[in-house]
Biopython code that builds the backbone (N, CA, C, O; Angstrom):
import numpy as np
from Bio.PDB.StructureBuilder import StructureBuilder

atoms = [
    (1, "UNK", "N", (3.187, -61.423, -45.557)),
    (1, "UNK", "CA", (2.528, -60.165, -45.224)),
    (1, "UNK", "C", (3.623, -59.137, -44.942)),
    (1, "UNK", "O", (4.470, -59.610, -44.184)),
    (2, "UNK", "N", (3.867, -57.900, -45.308)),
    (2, "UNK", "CA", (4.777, -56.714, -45.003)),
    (2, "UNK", "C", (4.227, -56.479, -44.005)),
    (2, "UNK", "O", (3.054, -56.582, -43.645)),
    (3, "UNK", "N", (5.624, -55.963, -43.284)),
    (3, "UNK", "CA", (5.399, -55.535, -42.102)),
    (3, "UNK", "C", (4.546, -54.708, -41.751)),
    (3, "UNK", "O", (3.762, -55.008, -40.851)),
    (4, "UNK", "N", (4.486, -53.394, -42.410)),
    (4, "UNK", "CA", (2.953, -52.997, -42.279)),
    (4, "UNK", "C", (2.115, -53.205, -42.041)),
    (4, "UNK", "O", (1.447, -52.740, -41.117)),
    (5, "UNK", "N", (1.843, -54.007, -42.819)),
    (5, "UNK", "CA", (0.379, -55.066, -42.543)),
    (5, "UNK", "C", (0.462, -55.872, -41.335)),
    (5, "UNK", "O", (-0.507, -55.739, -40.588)),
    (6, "UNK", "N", (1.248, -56.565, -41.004)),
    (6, "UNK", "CA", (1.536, -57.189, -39.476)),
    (6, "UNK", "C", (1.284, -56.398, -38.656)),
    (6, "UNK", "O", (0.801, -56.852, -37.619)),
    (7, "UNK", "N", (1.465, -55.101, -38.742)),
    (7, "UNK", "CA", (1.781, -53.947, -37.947)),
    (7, "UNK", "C", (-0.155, -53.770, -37.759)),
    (7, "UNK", "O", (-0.844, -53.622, -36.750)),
    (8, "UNK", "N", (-0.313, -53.815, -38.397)),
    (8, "UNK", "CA", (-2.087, -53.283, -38.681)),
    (8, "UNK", "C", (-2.800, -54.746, -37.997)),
    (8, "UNK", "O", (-3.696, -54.734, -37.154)),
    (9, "UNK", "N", (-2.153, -56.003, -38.595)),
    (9, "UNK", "CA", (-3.427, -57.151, -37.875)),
    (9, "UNK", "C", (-2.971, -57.046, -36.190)),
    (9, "UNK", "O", (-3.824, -57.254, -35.327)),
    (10, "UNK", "N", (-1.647, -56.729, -35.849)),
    (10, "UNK", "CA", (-1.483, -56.996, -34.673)),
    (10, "UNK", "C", (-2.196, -55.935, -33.733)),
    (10, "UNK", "O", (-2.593, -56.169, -32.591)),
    (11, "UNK", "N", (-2.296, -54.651, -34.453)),
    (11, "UNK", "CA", (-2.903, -53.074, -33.728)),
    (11, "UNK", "C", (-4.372, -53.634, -33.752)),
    (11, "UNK", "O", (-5.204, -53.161, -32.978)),
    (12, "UNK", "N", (-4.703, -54.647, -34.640)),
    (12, "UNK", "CA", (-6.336, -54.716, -34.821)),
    (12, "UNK", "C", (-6.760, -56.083, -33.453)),
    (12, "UNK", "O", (-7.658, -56.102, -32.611)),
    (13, "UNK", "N", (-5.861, -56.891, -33.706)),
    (13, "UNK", "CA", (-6.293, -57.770, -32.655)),
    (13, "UNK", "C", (-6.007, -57.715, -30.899)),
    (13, "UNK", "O", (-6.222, -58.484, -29.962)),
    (14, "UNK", "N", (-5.329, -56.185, -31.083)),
    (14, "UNK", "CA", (-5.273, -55.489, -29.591)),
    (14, "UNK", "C", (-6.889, -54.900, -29.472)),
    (14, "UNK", "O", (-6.887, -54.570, -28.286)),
    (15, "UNK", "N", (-7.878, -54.663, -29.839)),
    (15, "UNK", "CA", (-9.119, -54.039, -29.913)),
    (15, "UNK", "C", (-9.831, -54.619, -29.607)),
    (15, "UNK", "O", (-9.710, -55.803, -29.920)),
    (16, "UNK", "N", (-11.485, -54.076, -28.510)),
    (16, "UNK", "CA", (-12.190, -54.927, -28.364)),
    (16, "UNK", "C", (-12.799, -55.924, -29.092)),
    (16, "UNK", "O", (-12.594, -55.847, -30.303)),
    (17, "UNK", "N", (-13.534, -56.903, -28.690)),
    (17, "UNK", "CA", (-14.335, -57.236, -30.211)),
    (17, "UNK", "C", (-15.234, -56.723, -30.047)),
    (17, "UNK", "O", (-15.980, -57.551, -29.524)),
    (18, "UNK", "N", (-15.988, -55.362, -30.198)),
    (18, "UNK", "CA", (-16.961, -55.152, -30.442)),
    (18, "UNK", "C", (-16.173, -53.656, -31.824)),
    (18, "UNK", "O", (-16.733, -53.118, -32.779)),
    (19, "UNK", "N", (-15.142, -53.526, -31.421)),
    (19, "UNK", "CA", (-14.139, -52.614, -32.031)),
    (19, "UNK", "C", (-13.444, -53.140, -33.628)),
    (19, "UNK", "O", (-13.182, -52.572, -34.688)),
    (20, "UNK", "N", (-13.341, -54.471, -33.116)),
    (20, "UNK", "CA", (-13.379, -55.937, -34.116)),
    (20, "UNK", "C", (-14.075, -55.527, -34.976)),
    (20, "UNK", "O", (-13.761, -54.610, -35.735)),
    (21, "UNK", "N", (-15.241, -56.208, -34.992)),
    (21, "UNK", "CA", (-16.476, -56.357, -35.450)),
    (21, "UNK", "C", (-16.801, -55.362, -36.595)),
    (21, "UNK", "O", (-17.140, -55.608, -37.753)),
    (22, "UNK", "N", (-16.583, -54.016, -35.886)),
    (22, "UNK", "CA", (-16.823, -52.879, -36.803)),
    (22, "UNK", "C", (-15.454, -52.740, -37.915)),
    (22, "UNK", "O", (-15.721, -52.641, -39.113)),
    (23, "UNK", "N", (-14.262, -52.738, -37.550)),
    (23, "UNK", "CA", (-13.518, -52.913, -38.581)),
    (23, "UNK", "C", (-13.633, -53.962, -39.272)),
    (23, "UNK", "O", (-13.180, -53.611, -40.361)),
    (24, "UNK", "N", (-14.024, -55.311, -39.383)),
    (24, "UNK", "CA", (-14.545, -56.149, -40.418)),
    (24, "UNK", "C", (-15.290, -55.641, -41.088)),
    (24, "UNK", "O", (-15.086, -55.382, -42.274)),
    (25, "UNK", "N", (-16.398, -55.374, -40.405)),
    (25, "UNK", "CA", (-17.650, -54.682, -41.287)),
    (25, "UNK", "C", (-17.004, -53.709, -42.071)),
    (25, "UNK", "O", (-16.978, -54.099, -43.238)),
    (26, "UNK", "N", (-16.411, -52.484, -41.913)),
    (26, "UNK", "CA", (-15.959, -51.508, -42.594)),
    (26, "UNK", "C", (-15.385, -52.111, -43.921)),
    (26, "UNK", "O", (-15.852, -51.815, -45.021)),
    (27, "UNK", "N", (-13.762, -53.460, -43.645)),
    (27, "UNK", "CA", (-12.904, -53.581, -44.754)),
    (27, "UNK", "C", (-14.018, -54.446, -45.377)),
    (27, "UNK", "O", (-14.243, -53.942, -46.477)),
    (28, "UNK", "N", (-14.911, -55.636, -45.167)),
    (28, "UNK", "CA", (-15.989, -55.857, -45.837)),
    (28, "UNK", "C", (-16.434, -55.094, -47.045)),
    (28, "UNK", "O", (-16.302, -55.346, -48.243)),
    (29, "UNK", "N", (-16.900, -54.265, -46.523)),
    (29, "UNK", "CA", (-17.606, -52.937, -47.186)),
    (29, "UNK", "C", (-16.709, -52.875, -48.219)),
    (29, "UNK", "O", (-17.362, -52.689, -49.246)),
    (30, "UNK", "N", (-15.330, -52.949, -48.503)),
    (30, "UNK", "CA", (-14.795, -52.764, -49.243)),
    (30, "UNK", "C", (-14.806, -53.872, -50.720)),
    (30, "UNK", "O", (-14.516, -53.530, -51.866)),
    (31, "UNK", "N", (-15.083, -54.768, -50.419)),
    (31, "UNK", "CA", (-15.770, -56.093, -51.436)),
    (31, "UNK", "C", (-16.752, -55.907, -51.606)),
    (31, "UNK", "O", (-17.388, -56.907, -51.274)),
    (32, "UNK", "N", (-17.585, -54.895, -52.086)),
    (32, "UNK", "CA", (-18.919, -54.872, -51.980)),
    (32, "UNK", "C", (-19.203, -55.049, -53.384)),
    (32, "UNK", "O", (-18.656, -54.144, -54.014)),
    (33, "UNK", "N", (-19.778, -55.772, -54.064)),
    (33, "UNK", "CA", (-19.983, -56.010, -55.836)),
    (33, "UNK", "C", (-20.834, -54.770, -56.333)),
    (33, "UNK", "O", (-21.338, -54.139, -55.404)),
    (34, "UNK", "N", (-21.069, -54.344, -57.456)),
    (34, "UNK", "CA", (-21.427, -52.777, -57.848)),
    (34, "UNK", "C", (-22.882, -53.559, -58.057)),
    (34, "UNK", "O", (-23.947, -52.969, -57.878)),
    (35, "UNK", "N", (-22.814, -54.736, -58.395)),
    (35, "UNK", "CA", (-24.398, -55.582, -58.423)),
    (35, "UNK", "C", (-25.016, -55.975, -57.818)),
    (35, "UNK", "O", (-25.895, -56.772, -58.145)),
    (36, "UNK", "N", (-24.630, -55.256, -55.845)),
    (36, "UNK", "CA", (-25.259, -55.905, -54.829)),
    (36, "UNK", "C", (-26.269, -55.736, -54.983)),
    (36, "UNK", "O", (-26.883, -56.802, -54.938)),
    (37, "UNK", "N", (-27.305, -54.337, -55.288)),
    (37, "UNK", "CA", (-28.621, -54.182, -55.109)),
    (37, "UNK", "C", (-29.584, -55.052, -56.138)),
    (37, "UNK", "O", (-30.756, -55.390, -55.976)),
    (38, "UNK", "N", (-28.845, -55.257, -57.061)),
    (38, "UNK", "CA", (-29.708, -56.455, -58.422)),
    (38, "UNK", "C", (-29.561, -57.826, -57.747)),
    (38, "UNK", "O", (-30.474, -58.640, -57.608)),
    (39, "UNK", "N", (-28.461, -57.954, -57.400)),
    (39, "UNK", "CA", (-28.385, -59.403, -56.517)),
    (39, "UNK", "C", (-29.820, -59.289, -54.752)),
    (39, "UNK", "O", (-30.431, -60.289, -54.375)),
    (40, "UNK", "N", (-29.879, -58.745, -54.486)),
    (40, "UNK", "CA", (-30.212, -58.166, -53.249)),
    (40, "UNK", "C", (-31.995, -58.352, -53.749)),
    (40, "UNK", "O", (-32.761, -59.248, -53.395)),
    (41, "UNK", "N", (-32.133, -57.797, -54.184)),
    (41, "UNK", "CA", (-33.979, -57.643, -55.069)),
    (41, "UNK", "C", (-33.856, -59.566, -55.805)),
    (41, "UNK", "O", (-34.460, -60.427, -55.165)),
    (42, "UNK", "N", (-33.467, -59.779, -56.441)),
    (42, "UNK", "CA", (-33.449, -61.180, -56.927)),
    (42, "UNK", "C", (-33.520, -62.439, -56.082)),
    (42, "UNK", "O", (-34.152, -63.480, -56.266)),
    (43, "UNK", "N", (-32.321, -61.891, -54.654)),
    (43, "UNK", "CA", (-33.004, -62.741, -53.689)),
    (43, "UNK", "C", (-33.977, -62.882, -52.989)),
    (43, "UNK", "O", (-34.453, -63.952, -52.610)),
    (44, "UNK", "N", (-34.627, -61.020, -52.590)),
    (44, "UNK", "CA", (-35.832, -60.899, -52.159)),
    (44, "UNK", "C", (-37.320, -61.647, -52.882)),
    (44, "UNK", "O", (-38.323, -62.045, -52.290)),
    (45, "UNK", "N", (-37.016, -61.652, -54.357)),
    (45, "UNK", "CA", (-37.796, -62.393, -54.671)),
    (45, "UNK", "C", (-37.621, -63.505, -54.848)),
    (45, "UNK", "O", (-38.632, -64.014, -55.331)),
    (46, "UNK", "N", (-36.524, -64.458, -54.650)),
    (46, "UNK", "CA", (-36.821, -65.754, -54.487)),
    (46, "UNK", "C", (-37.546, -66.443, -53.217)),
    (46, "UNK", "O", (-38.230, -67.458, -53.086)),
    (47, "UNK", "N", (-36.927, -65.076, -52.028)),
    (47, "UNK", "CA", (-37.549, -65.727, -50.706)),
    (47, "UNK", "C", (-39.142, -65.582, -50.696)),
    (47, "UNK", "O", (-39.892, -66.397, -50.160)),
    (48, "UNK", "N", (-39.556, -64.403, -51.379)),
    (48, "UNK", "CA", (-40.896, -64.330, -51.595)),
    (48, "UNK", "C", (-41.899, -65.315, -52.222)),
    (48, "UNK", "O", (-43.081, -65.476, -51.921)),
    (49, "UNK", "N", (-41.190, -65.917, -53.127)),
    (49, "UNK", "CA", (-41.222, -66.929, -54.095)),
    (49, "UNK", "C", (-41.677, -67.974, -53.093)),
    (49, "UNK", "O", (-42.831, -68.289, -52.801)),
    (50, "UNK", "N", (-40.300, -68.539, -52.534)),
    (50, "UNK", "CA", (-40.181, -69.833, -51.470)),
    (50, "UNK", "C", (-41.177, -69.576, -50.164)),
    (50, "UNK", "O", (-41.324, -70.604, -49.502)),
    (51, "UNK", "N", (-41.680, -68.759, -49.806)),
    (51, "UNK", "CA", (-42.561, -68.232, -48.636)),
    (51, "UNK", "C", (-44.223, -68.533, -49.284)),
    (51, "UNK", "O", (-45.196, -68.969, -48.669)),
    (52, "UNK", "N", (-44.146, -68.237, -50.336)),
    (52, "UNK", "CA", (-45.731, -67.909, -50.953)),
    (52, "UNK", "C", (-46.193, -69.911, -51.011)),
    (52, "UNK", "O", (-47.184, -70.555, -50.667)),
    (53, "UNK", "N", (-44.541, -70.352, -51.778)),
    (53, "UNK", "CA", (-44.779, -72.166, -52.065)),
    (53, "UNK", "C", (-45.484, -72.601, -50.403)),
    (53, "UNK", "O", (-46.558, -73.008, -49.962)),
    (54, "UNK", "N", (-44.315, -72.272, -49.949)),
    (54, "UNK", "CA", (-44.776, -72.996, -48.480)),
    (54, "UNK", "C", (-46.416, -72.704, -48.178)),
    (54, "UNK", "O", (-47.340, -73.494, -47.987)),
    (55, "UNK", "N", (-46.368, -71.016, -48.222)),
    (55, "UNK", "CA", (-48.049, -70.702, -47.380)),
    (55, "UNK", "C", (-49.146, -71.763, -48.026)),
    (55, "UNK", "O", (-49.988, -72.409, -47.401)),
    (56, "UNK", "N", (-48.852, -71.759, -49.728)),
    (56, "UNK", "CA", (-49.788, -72.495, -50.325)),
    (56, "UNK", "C", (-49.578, -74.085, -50.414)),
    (56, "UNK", "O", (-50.108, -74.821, -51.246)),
    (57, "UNK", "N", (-48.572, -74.518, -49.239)),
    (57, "UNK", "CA", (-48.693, -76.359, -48.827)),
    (57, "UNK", "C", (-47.873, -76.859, -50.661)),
    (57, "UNK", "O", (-48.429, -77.797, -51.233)),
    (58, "UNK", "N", (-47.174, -76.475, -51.074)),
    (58, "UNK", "CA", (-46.258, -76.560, -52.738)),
    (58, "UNK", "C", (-45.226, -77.125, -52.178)),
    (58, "UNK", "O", (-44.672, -77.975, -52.874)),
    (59, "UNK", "N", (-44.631, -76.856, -50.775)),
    (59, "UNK", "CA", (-42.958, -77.369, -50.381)),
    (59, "UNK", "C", (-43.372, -77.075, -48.858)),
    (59, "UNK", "O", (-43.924, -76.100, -48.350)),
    (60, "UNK", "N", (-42.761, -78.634, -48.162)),
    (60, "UNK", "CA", (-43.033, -78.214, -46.811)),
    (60, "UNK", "C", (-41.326, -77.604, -46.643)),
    (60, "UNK", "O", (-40.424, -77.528, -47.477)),
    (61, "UNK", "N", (-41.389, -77.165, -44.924)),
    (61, "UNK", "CA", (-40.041, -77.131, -44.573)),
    (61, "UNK", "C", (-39.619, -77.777, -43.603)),
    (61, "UNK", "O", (-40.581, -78.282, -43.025)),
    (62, "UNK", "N", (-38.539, -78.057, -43.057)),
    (62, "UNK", "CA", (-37.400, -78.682, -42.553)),
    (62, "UNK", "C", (-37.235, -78.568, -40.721)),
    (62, "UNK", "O", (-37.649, -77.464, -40.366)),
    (63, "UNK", "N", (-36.983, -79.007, -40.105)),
    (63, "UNK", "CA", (-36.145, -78.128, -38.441)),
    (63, "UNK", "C", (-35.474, -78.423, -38.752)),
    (63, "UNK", "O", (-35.175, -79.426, -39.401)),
    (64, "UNK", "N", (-34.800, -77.296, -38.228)),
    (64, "UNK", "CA", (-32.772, -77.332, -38.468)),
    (64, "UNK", "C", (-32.240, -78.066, -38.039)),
    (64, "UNK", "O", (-31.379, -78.301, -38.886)),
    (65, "UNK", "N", (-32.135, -78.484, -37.512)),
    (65, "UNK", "CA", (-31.486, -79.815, -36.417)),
    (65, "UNK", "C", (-31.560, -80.894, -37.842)),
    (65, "UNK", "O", (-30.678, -81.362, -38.562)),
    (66, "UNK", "N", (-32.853, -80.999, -37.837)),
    (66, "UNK", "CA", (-32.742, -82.168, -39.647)),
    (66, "UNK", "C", (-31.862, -82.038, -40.514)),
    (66, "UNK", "O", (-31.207, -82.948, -41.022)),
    (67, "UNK", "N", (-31.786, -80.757, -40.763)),
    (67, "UNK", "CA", (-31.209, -79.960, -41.573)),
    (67, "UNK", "C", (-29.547, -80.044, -41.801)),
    (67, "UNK", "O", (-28.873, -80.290, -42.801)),
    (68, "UNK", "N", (-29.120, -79.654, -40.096)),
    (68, "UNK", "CA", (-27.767, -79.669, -39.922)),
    (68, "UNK", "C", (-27.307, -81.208, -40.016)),
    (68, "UNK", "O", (-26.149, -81.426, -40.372)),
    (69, "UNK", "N", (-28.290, -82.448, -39.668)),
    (69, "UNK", "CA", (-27.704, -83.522, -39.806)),
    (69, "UNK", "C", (-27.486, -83.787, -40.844)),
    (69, "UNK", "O", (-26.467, -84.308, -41.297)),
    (70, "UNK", "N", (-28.987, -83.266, -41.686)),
    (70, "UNK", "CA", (-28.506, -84.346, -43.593)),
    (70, "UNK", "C", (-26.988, -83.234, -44.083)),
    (70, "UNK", "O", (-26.501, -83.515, -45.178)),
    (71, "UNK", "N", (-26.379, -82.167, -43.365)),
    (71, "UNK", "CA", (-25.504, -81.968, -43.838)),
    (71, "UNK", "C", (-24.119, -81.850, -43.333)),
    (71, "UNK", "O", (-23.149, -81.426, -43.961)),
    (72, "UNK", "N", (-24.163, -82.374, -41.858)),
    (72, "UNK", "CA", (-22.999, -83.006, -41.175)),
    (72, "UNK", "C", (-22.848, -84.617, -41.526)),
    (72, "UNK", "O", (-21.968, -85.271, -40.966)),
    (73, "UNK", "N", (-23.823, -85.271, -42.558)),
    (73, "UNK", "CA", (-23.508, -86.678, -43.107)),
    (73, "UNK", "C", (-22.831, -86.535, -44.145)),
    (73, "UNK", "O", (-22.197, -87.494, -44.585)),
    (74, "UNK", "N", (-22.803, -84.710, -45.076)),
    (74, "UNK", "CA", (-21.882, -85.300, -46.043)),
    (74, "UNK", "C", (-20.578, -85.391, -46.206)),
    (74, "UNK", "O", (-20.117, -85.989, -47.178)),
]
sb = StructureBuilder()
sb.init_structure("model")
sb.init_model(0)
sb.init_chain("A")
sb.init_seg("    ")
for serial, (resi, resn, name, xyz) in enumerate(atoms, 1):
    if name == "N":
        sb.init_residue(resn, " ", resi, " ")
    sb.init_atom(name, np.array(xyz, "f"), 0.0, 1.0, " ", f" {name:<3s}", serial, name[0])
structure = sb.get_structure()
């Protein structure tokens, strides 16, 4: 990392974390794919999708706790 940049994580991890938080979010923002909103609607309708299976008894669901175990076994 150039010093610069050292210069910047060290100025950043002097900051609250709530000061944190928002500069993640911000450089985040900066990865943002130009296809978020097509990605974004595609998931909305899958969850819509997966919500409608369940209401109509098609797929039950899970407690998390189940959940987190079948996937702290793998």
């Amino acid at each position: 990392m150039r010093a610069s940049a050292e210069k910047i994580m060290q100025d950043a991890l002097d900051l609250t974390p709530v000061e944190r938080a928002k500069m993640i979010e911000r450089l985040c923002q900066g990865f943002n794919n130009p296809r978020e909103a097509e990605i974004d609607t595609a998931w909305a309708a899958e969850f819509e999708s997966r919500l409608d299976a369940y209401k109509e008894g098609k797929i039950k669901a899970s407690p998390v706790e189940e959940v987190m175990e079948r996937i702290n076994r793998r």
